[in-house]
C-alpha positions in Angstrom: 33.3 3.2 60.6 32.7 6.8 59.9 36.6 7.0 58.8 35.2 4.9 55.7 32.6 7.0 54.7 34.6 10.2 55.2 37.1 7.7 52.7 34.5 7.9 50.3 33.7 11.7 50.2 37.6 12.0 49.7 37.5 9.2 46.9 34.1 11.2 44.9 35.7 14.8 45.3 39.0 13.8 44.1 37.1 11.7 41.4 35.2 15.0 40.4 37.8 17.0 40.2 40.3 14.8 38.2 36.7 14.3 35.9 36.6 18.1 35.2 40.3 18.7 34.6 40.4 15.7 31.8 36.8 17.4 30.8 38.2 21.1 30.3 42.0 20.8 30.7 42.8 24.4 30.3 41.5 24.9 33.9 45.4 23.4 34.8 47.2 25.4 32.6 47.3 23.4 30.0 47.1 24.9 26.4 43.9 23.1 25.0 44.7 21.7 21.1 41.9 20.5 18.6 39.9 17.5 20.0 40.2 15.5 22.6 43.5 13.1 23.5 44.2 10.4 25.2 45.3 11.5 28.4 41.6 13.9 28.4 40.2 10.1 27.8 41.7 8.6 30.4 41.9 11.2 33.1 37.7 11.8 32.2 37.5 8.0 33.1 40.1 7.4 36.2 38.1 10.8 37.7 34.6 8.8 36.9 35.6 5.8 38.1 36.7 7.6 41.9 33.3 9.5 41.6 31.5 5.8 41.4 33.8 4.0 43.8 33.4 6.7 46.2 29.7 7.3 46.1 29.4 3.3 46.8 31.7 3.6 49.7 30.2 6.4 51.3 26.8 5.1 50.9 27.7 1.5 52.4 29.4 2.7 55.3 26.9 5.6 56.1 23.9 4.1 55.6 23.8 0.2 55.3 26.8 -0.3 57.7 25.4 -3.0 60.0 23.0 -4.2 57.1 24.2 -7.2 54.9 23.4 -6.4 51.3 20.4 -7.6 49.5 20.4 -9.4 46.2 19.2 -6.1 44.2 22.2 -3.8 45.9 24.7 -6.4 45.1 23.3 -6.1 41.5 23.3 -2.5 41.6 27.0 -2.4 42.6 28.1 -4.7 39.7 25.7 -2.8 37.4 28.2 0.2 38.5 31.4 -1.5 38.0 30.4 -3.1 34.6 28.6 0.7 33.4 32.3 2.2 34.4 34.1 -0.8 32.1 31.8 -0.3 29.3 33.0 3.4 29.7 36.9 2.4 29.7 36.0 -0.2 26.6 34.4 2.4 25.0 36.7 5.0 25.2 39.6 3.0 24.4 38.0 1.1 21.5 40.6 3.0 19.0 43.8 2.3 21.4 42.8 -1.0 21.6 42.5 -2.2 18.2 38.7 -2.7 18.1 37.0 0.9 17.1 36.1 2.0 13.9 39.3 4.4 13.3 42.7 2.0 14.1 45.1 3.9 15.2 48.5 3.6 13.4 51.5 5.1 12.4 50.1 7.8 9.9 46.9 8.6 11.6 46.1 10.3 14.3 43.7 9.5 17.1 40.3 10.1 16.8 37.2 10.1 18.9 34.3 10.1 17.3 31.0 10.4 18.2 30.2 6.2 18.6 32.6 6.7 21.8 31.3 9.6 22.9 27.5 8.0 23.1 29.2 4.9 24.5 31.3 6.7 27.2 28.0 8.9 28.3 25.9 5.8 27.7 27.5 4.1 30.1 28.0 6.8 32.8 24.3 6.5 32.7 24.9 3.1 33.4 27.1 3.3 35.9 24.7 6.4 37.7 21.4 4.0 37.6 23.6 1.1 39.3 24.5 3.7 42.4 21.0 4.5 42.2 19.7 1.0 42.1 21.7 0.1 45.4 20.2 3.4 47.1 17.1 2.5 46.6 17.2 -1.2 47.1 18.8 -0.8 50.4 16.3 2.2 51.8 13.7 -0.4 52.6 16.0 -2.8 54.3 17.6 0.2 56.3 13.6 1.6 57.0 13.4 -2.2 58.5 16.5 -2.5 60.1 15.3 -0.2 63.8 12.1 -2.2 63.4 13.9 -5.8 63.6 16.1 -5.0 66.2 13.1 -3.5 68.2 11.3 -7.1 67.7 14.4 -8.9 68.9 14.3 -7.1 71.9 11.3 -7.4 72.8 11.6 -10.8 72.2 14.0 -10.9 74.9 11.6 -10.2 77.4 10.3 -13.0 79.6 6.5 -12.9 79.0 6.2 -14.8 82.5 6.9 -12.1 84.7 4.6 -9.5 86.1 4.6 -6.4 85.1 4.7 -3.6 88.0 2.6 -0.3 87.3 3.3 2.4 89.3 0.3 2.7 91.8 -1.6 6.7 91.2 -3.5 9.0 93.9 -7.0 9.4 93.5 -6.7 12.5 95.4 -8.8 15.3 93.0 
């Protein structure tokens, strides 16, 4: 399973990377105009997004492979998922028909700063989920070696005799 993991170093670089180029597009060539466009917007979220999905994958299939998931991971996953669709509602809020500047045929787009505190707001969001499912699973993954240690010894027939090997008393 270390193909998945290795999956989800891909998925969190290319997520970073796509995250910076919608974050300073003039690193592509791109001739930067006044404030930020739809396509910065949706590339800043898609690279986000990758980042998240990517951390989770990585962490799951490194660390917790042979572990089911607790109760407080699972809700640290969906506290991920729901941070990162926060993010998309709150970046899109003007596209969408629900932010406080409706986009229409005369005007041009604006994002203003309600999205920009929604979008970071919910990155945070989205961080403290990854975080959540970490740290949830580091006790169950500190127990793990210690229950499978117990089942084996378990195994043993407590009936039979243990042999010691016999020492010298020579001095």
């Amino acid at each position: 399973m270390w193909r998945f993991a290795q999956v989800g170093i891909a998925l969190g670089a290319l997520g970073g990377i796509i995250c910076f180029m919608g974050l300073f597009p003039g690193v592509t060539g791109a001739v930067p105009t006044v404030g930020i466009g739809i396509v910065q917007v949706v590339m800043v979220l898609i690279g986000y997004t990758l980042l998240i999905l990517g951390a989770l994958t990585y962490l799951k299939f490194t660390f917790f492979l042979d572990v089911p998931a607790t109760l407080v991971q699972n809700i640290g996953t969906r506290l991920a998922l729901t941070g990162i669709l926060f993010a998309a509602l709150a970046g899109m809020a003007d596209i969408l028909g629900f932010g406080t500047h409706v986009h229409d045929d005369t005007s041009d787009l604006y994002f203003g700063q309600l999205q920009m505190i929604g979008i970071i707001a919910s990155f945070g969001l989205s961080s403290f989920g990854v975080l959540v499912y970490v740290l949830a699973g580091a006790k169950v993954a500190r127990l793990a070696p210690v229950e499978a240690l117990s089942e084996s010894i378990a195994g043993v027939d407590d009936t039979s005799e243990i042999q010691l090997p016999e020492l010298d008393d020579a001095p």
